[in-house]
ROSE-4610 file (N, C-alpha, C; in Angstrom, 1 decimal, always signed):
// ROSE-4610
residu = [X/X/X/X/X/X/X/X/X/X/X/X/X/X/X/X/X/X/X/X/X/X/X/X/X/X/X/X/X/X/X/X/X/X/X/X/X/X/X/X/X/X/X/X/X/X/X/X/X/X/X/X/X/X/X/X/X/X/X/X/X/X/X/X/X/X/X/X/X/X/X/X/X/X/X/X/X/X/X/X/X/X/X/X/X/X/X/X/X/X/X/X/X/X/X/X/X/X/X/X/X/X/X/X/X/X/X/X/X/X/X/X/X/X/X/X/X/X/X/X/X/X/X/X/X/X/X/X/X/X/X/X/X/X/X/X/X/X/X/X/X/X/X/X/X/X/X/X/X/X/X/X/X/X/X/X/X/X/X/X/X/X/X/X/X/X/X/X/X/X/X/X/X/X/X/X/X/X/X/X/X/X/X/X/X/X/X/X/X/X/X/X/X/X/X/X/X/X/X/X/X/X/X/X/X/X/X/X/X/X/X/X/X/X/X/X/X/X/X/X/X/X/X/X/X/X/X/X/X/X/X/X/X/X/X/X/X/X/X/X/X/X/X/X/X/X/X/X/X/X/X/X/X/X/X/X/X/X/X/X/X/X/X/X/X/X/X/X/X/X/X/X/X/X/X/X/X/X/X/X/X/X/X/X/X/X/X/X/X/X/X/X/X/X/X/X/X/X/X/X/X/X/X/X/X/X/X/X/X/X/X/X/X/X/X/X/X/X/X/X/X/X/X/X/X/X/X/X/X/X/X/X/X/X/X/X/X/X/X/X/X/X/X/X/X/X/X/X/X/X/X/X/X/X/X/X/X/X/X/X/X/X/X/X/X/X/X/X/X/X/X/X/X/X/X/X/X/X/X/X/X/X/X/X/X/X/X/X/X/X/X/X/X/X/X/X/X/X/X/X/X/X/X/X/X/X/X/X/X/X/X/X/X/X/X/X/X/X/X/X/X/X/X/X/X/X/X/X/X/X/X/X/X/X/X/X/X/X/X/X/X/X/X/X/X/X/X/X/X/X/X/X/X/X/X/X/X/X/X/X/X/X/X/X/X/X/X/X/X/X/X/X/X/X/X/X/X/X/X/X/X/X/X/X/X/X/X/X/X/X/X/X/X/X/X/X/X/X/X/X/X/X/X/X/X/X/X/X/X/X/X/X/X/X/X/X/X/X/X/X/X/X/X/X/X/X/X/X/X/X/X/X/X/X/X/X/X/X/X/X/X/X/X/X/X/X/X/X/X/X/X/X/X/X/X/X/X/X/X/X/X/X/X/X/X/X/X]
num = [1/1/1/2/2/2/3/3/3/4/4/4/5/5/5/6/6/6/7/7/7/8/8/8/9/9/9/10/10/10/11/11/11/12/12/12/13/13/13/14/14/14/15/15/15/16/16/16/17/17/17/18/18/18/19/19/19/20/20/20/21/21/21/22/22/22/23/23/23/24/24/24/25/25/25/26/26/26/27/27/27/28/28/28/29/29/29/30/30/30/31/31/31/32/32/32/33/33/33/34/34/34/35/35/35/36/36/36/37/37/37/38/38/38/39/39/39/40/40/40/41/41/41/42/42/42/43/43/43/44/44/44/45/45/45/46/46/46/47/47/47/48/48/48/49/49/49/50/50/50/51/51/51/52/52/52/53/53/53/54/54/54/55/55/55/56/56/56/57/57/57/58/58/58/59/59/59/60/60/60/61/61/61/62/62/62/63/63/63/64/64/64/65/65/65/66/66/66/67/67/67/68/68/68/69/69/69/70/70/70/71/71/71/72/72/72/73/73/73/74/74/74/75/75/75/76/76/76/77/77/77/78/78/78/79/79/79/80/80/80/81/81/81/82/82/82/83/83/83/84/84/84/85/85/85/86/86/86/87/87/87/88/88/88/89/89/89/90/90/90/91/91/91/92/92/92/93/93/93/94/94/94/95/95/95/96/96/96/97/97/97/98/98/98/99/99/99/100/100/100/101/101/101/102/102/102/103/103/103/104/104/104/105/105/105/106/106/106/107/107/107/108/108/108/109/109/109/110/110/110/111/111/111/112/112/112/113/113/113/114/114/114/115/115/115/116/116/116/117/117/117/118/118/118/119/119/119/120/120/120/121/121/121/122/122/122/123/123/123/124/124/124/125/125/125/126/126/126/127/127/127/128/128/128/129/129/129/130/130/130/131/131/131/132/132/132/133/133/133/134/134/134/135/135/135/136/136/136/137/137/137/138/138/138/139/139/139/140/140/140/141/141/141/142/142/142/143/143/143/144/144/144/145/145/145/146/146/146/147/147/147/148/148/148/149/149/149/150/150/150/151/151/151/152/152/152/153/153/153/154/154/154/155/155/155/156/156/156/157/157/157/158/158/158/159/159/159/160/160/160/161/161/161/162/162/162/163/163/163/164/164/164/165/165/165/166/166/166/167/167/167/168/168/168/169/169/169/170/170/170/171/171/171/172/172/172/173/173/173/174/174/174/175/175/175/176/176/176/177/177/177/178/178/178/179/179/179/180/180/180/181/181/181/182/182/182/183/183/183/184/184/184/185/185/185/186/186/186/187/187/187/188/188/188/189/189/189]
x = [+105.9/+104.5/+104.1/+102.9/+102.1/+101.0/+100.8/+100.1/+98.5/+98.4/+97.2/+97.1/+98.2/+98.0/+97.4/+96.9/+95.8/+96.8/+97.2/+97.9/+98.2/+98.2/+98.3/+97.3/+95.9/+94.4/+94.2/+94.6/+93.7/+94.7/+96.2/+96.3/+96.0/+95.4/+95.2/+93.1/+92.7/+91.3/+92.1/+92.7/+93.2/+94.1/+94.3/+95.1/+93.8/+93.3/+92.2/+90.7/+90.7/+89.1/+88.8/+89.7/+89.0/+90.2/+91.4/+92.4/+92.0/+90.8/+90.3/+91.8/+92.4/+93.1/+94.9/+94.7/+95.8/+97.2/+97.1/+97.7/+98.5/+98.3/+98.6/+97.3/+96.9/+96.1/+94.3/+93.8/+92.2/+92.0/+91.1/+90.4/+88.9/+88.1/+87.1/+86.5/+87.9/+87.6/+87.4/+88.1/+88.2/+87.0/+86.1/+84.9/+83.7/+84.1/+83.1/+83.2/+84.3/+84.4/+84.0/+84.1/+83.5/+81.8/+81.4/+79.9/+79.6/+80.3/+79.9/+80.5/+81.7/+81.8/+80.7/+80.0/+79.0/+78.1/+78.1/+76.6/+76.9/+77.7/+78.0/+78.4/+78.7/+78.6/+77.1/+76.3/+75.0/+74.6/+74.4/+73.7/+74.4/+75.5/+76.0/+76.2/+76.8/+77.4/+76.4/+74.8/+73.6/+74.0/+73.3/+73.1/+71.8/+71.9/+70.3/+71.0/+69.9/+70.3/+69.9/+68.9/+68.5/+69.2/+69.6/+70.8/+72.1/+72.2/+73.7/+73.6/+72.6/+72.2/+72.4/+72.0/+71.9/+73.6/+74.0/+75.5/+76.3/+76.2/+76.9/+76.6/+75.5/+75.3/+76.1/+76.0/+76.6/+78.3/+78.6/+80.0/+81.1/+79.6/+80.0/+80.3/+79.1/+79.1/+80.4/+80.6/+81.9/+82.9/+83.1/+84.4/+84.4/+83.2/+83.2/+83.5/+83.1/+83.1/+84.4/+85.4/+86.7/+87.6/+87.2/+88.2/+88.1/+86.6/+86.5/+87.0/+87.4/+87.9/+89.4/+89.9/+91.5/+92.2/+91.7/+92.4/+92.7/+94.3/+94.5/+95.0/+95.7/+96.5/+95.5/+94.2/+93.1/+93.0/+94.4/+94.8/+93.2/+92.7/+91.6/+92.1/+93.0/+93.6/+94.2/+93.7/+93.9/+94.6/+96.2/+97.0/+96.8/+97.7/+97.6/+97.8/+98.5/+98.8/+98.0/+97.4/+96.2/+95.0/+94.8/+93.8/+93.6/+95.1/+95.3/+94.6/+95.3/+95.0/+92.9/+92.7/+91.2/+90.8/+90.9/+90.1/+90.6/+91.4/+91.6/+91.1/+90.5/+90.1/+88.3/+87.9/+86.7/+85.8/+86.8/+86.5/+87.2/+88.5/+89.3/+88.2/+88.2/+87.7/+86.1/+85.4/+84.2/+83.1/+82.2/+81.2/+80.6/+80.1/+79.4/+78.2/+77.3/+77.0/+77.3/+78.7/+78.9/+80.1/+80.2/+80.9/+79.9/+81.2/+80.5/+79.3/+78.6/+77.4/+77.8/+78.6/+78.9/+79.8/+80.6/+80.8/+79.8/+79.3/+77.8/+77.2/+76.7/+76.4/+77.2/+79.1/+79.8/+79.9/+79.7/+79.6/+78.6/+77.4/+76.4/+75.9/+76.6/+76.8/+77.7/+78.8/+80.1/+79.7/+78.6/+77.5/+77.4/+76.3/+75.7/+76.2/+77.6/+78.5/+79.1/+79.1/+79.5/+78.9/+77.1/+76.1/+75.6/+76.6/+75.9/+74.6/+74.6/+72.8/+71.9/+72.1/+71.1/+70.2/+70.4/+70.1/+70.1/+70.8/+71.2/+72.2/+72.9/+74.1/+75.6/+76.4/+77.6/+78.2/+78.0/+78.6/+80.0/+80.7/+82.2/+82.4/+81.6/+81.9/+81.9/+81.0/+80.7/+82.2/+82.3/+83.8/+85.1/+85.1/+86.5/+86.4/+85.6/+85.0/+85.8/+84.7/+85.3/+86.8/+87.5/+88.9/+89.5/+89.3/+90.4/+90.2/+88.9/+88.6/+89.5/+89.9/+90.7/+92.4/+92.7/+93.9/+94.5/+95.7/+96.3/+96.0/+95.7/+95.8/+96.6/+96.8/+98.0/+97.2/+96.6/+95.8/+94.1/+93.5/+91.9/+92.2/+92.7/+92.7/+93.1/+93.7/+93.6/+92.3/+91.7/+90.6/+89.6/+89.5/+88.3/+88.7/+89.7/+90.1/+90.0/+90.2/+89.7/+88.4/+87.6/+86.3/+85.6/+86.2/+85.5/+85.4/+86.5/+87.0/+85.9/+85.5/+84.5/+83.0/+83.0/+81.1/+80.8/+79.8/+78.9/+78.1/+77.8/+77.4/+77.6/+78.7/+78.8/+78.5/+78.0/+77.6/+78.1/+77.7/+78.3/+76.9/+76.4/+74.9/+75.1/+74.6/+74.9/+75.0/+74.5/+75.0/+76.2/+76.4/+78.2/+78.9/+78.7/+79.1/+79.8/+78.5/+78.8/+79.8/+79.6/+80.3/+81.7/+81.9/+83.2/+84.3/+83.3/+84.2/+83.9/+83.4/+83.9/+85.0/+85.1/+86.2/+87.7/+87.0/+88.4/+89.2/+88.5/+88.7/+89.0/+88.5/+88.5/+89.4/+89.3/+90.0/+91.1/+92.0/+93.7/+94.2/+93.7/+93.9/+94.2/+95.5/+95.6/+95.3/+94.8/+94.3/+93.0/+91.9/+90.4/+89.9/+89.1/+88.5/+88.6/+87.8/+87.6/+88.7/+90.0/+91.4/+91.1/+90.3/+90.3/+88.8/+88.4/+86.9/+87.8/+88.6/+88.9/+89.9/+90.0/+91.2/+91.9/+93.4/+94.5/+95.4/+95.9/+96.1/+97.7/+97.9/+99.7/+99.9/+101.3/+102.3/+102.6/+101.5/+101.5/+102.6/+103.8/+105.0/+104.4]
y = [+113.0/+113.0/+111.5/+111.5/+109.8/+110.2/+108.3/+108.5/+108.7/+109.0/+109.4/+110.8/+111.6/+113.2/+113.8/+115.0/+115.5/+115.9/+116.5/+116.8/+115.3/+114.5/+113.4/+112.7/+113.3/+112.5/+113.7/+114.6/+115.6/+115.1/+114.6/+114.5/+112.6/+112.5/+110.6/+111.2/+112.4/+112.4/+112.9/+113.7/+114.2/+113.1/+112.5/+111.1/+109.6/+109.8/+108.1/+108.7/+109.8/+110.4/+111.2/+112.1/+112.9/+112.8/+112.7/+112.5/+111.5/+111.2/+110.1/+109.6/+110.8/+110.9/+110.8/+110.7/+110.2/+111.3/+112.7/+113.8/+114.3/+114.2/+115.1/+116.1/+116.8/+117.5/+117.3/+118.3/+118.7/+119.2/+118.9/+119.5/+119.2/+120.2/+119.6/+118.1/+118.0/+116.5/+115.3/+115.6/+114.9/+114.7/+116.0/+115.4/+115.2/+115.4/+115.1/+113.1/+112.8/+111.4/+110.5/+111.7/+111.3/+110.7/+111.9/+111.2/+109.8/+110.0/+108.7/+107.5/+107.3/+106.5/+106.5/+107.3/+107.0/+106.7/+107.2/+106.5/+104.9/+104.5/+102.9/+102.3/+102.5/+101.9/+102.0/+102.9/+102.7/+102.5/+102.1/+101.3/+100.1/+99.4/+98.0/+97.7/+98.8/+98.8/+99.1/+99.3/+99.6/+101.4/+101.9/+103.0/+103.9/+104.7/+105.4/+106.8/+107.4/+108.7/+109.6/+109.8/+110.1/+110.7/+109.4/+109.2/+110.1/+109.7/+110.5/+112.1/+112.5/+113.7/+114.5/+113.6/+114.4/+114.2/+113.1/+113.0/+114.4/+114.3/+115.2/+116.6/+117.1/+118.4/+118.3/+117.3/+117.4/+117.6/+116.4/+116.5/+118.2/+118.9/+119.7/+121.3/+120.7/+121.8/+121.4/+120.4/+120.1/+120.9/+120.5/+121.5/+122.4/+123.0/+124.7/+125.0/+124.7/+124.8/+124.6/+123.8/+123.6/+124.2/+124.5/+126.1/+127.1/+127.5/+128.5/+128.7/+127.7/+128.1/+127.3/+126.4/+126.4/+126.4/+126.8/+127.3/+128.8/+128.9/+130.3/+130.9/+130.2/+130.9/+131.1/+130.5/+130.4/+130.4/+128.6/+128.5/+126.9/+126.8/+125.9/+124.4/+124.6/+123.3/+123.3/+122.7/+122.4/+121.3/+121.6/+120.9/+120.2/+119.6/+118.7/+120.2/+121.1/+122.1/+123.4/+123.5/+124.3/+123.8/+122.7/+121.6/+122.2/+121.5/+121.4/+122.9/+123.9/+125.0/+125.7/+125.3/+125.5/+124.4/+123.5/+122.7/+122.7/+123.3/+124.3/+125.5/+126.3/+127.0/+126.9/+126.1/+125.5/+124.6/+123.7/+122.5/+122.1/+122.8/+122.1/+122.7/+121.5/+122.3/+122.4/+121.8/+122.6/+121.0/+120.7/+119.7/+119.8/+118.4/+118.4/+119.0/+119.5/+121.0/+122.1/+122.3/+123.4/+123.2/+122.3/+122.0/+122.7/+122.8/+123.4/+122.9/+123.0/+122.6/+121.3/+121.9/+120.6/+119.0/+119.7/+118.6/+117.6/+118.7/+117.1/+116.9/+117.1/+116.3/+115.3/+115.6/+114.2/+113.7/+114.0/+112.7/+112.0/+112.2/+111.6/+110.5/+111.5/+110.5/+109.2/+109.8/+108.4/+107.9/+108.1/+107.1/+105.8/+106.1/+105.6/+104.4/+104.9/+104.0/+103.0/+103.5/+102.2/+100.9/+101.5/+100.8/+100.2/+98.9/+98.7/+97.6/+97.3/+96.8/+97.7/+99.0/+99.7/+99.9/+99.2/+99.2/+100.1/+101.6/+102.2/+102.7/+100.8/+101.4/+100.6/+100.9/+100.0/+99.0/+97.6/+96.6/+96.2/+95.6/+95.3/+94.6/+94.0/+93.5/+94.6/+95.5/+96.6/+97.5/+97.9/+98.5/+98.2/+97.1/+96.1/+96.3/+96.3/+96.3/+97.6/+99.0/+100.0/+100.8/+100.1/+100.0/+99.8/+98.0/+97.4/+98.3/+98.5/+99.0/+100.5/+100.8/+102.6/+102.5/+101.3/+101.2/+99.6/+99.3/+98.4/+98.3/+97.0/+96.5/+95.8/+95.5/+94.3/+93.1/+93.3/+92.2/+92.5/+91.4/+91.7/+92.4/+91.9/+92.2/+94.0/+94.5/+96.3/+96.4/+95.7/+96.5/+96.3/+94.9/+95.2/+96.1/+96.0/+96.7/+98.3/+98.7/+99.9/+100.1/+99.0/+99.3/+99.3/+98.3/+98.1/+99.9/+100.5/+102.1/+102.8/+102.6/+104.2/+103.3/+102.0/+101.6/+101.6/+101.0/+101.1/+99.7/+98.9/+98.0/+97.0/+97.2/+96.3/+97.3/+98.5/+98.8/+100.5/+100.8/+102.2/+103.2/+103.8/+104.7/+105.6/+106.4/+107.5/+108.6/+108.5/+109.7/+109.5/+108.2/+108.2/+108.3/+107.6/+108.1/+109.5/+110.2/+112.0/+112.3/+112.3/+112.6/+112.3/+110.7/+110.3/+111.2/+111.4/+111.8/+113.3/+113.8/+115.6/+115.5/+114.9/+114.8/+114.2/+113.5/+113.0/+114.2/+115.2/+116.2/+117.6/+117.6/+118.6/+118.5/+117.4/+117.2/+116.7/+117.8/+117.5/+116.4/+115.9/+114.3/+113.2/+112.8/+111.6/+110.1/+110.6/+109.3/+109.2/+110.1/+109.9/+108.9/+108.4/+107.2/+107.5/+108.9/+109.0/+108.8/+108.6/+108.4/+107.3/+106.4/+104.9/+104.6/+105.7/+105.6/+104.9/+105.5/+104.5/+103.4/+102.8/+102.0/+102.0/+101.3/+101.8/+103.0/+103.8/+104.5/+104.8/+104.7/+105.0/+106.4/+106.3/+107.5/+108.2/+109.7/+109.8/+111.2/+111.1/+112.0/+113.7]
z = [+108.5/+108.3/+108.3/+109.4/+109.1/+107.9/+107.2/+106.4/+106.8/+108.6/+109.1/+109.5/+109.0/+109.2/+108.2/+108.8/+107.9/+106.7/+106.3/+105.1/+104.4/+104.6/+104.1/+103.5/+104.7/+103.7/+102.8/+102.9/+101.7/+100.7/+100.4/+99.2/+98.5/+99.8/+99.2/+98.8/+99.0/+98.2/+96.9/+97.3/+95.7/+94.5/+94.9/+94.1/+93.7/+95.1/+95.1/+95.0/+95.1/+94.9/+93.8/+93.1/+92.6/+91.4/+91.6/+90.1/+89.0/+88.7/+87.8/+86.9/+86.2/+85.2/+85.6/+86.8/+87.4/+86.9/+86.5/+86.3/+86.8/+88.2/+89.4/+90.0/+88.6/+88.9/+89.1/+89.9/+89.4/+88.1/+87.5/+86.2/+86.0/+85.5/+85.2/+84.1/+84.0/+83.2/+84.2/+85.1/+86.4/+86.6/+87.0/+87.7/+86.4/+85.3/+83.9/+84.3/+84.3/+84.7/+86.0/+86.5/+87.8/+88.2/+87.0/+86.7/+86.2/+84.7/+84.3/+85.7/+86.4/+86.7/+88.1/+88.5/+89.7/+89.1/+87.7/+87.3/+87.2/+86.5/+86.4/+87.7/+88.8/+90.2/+90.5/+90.7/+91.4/+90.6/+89.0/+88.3/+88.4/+88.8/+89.1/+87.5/+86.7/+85.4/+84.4/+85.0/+83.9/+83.8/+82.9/+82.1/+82.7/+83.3/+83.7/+83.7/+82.2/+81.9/+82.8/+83.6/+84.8/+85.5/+86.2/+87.1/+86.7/+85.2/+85.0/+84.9/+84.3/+84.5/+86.1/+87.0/+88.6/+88.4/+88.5/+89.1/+88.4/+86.5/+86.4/+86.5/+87.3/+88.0/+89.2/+89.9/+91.3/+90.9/+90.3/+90.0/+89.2/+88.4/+87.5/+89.1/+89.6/+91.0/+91.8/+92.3/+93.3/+92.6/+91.1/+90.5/+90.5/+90.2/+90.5/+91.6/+92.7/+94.6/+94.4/+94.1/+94.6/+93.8/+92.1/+91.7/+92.3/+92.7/+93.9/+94.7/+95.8/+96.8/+96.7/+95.6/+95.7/+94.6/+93.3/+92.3/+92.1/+93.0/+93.7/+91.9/+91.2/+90.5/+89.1/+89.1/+87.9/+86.7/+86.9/+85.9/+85.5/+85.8/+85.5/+86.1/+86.9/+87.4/+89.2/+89.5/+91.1/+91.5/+92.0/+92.4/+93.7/+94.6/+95.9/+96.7/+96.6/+97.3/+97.7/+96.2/+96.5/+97.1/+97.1/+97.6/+98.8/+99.1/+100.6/+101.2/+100.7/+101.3/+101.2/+100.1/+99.8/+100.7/+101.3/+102.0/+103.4/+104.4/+105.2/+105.4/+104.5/+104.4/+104.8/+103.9/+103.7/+104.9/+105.0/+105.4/+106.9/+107.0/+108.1/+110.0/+110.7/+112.1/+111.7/+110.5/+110.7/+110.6/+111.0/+110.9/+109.6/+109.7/+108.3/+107.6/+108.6/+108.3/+107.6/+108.0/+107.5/+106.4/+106.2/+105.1/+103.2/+102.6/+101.6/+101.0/+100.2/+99.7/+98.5/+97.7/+96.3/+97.1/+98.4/+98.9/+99.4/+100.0/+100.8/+100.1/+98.6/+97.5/+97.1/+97.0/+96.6/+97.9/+98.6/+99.8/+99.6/+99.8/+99.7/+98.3/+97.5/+96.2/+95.7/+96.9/+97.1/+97.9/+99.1/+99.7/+98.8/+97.8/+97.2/+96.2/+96.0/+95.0/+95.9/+97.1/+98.1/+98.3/+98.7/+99.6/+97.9/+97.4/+96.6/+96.5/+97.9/+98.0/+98.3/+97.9/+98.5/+99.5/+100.8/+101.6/+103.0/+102.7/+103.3/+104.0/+104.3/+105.1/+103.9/+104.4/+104.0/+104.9/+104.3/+105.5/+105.1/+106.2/+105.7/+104.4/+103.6/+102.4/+101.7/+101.5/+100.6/+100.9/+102.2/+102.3/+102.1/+102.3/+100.9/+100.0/+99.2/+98.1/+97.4/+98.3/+98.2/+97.3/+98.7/+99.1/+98.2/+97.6/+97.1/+95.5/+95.2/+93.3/+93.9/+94.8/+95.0/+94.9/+96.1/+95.8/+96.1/+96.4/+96.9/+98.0/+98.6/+100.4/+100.3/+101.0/+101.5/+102.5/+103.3/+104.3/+104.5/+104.2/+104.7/+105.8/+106.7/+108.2/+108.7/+107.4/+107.7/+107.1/+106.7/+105.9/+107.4/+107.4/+108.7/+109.5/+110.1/+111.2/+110.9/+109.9/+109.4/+109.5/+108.9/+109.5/+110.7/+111.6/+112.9/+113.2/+113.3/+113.3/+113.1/+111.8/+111.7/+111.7/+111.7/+111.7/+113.2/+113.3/+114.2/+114.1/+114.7/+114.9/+114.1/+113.1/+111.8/+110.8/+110.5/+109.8/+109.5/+108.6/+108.4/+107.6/+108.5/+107.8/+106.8/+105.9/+105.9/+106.7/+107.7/+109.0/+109.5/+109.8/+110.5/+109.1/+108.3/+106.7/+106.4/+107.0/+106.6/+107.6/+108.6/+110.3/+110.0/+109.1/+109.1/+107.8/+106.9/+105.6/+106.3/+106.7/+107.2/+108.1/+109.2/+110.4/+109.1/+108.5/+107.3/+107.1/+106.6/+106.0/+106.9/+107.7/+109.1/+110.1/+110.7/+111.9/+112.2/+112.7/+112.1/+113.2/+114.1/+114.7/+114.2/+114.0/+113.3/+113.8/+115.1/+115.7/+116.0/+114.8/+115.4/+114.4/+114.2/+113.6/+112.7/+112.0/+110.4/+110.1/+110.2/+109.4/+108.7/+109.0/+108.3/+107.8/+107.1/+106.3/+105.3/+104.5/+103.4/+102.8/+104.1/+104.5/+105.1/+105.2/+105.3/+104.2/+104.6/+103.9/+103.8/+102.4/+101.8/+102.2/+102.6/+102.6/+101.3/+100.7/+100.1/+99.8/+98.9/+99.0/+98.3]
């Protein structure tokens, strides 16, 4: 297995995206945390009760959507394996359309924690950025190069944004661009 095969990015979301608690597992503590920490990125460390309130609807929905469709044994916890299989299910072969609903809310929401100038798009500083607070790099030079990959002009919109994190998740090609939305990526066992 390369660490650009699809079985390989669904368990680097499940370890760098969604395991806050660093477990192994899904749980809804997972995405309870997931709130506060998007609220303190798109507030740039401020407090907006507001804000936290939307996030942890979205975040409290993603959990639900994803015991739904991959907490087979309903035990309140979603492993790398069941993942796998509920997002195959869900997600694998399909555009971002038709991707589930609580997802294209945390997409659009992990938009938002990126583009921390608010300006719409994500530029290569913002996507370093990204990266480095998720995991280990080893060279600037995979990071750009990772970026040149999925932006566009220098830049990365929310539309190629969406396009790129669905194909992440969908498209079993280990050589189409979305493979390097979120860097280079470790060989995850």
């Amino acid at each position: 297995m390369s660490a650009y095969s699809w079985s390989n990015r669904v368990k680097f979301i499940v370890r760098y995206m969604y395991d806050i608690d660093n477990n192994g597992v899904l749980d809804k503590d997972d995405f309870a945390c997931l709130a506060v920490k998007n609220t303190l990125m798109e507030g740039k460390g401020g407090w907006n009760a507001d804000s936290y309130t939307k996030n942890k609807t979205v975040m409290t929905n993603l959990w639900e959507q994803i015991a739904e469709i991959a907490d087979f044994d309903k035990n309140g916890e979603v492993d790398s394996d069941e993942f796998m299989k509920g997002v195959e299910t869900a997600c694998k072969g399909k555009p971002y359309a038709d991707m589930p609903e609580a997802f294209k809310f945390f997409i659009e929401a992990q938009f938002r924690t990126i583009d921390v100038d608010g300006d719409g798009s994500i530029g290569l500083e913002e996507f370093r950025y990204d990266c480095v607070n998720r995991m280990p790099v080893k060279s600037v030079e995979e990071l750009d190069s990772a970026f040149s990959k999925v932006s566009k002009d220098g830049d990365l919109t929310l539309a190629r944004y969406q396009e790129m994190y669905s194909e992440f998740l969908s498209n079993p090609d280990e050589n189409c661009p979305a493979c390097y939305l979120f860097g280079p990526l470790p060989l995850i066992n």
